[in-house]
C-alpha positions as CSV (number, residue, x, y, z in Angstrom):
1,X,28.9,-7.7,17.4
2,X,30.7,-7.2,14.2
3,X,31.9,-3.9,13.5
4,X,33.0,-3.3,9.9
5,X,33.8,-0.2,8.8
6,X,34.6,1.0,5.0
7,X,36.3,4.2,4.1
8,X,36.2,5.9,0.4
9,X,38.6,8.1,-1.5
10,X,37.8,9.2,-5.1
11,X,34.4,6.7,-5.0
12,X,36.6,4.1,-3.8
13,X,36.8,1.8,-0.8
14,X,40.8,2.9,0.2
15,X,40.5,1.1,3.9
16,X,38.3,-1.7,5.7
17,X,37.8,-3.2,8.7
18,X,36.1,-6.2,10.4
19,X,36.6,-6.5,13.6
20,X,34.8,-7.8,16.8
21,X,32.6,-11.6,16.7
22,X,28.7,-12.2,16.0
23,X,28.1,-13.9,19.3
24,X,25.0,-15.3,17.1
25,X,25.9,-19.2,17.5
26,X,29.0,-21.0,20.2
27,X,32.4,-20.9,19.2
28,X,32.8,-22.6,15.7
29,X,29.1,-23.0,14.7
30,X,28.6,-19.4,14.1
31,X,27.6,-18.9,10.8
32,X,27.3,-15.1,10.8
33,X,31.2,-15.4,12.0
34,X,32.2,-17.7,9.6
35,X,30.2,-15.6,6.7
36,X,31.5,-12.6,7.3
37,X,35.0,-13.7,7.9
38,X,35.4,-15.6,4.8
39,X,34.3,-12.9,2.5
40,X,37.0,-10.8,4.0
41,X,39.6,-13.4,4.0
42,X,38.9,-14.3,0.3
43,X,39.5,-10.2,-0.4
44,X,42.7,-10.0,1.2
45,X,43.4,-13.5,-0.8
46,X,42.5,-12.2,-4.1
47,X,44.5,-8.5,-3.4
48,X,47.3,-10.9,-2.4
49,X,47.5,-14.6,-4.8
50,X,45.2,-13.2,-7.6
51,X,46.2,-9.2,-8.5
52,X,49.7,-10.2,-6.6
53,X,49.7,-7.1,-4.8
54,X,51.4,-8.0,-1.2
55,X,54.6,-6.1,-1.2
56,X,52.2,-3.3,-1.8
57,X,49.3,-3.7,0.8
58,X,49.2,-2.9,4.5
59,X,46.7,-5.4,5.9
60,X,45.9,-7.7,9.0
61,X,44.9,-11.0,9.4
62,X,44.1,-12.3,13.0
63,X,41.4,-13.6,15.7
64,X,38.5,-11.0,15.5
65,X,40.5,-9.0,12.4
66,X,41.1,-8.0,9.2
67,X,42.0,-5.0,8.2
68,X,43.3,-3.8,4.5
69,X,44.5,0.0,3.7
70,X,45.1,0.7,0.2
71,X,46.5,4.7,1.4
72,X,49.6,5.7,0.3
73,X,49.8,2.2,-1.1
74,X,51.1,3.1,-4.3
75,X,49.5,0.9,-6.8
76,X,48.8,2.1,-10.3
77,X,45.4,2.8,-11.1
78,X,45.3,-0.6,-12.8
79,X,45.9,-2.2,-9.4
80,X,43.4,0.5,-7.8
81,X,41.0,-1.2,-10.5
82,X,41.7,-4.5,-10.2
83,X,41.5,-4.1,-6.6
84,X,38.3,-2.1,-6.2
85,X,36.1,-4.8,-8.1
86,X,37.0,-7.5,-5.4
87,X,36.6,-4.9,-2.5
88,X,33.3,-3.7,-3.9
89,X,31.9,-7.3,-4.4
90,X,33.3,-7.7,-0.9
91,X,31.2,-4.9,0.3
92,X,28.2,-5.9,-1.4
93,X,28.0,-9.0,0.4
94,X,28.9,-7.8,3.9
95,X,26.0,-4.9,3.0
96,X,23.1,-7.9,2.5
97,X,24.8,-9.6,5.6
98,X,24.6,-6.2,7.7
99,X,21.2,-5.7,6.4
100,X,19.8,-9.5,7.1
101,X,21.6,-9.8,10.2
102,X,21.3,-6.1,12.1
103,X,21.3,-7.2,15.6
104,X,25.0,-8.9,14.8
105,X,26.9,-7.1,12.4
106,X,26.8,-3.5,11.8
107,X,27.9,-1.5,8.9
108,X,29.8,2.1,8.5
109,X,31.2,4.0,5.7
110,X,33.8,7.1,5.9
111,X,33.7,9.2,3.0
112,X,37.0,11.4,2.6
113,X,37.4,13.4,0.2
114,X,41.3,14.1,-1.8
């Protein structure tokens, strides 16, 4: 199962998390996996190559992992911005995943409020 949870400050996705594998095919044929994973991997890329926002992010990259908090981060609200439209497009296409694929990949959201 993939576990991804989203959590929002302001209206805005400050923190994900996907963690944990689909199980819905073997090891490198699984296209949920390889879905899900890429979407993430292509945020973190875009936070990171596009909006060149590294020395700025707190994030994880690894085996059944990734992980970005934009906390305490202290981008401008430019970056925050910039940031939140690849984040949000992010999240729109993990939701349709969550949504088509239920038994494999499940969906939370946090709300905080500051």
């Amino acid at each position: 199962m993939i576990k991804i949870e989203t959590q929002r400050q302001n209206g805005r996705i400050t923190y994900f998390e996907i963690k944990g594998h689909a199980d819905f095919s073997g090891y490198g044929e699984d296209v949920i996996c390889a879905a899900v994973s890429s979407v993430g991997q292509m945020t973190i890329n875009g936070l990171i190559e596009t909006l060149k926002l590294e020395k700025k992010l707190k994030y994880v990259e690894k085996d059944g992992l990734i992980s970005c908090d934009l906390k305490d981060s202290e981008l401008t609200d430019e970056e925050l911005e910039k940031a939140d439209i690849l984040i949000e497009s992010m999240y729109s296409y993990l939701k349709a995943v969550a949504r088509s694929y239920s038994d494999f990949v499940k969906l939370g959201d946090k709300i905080e409020d500051k």
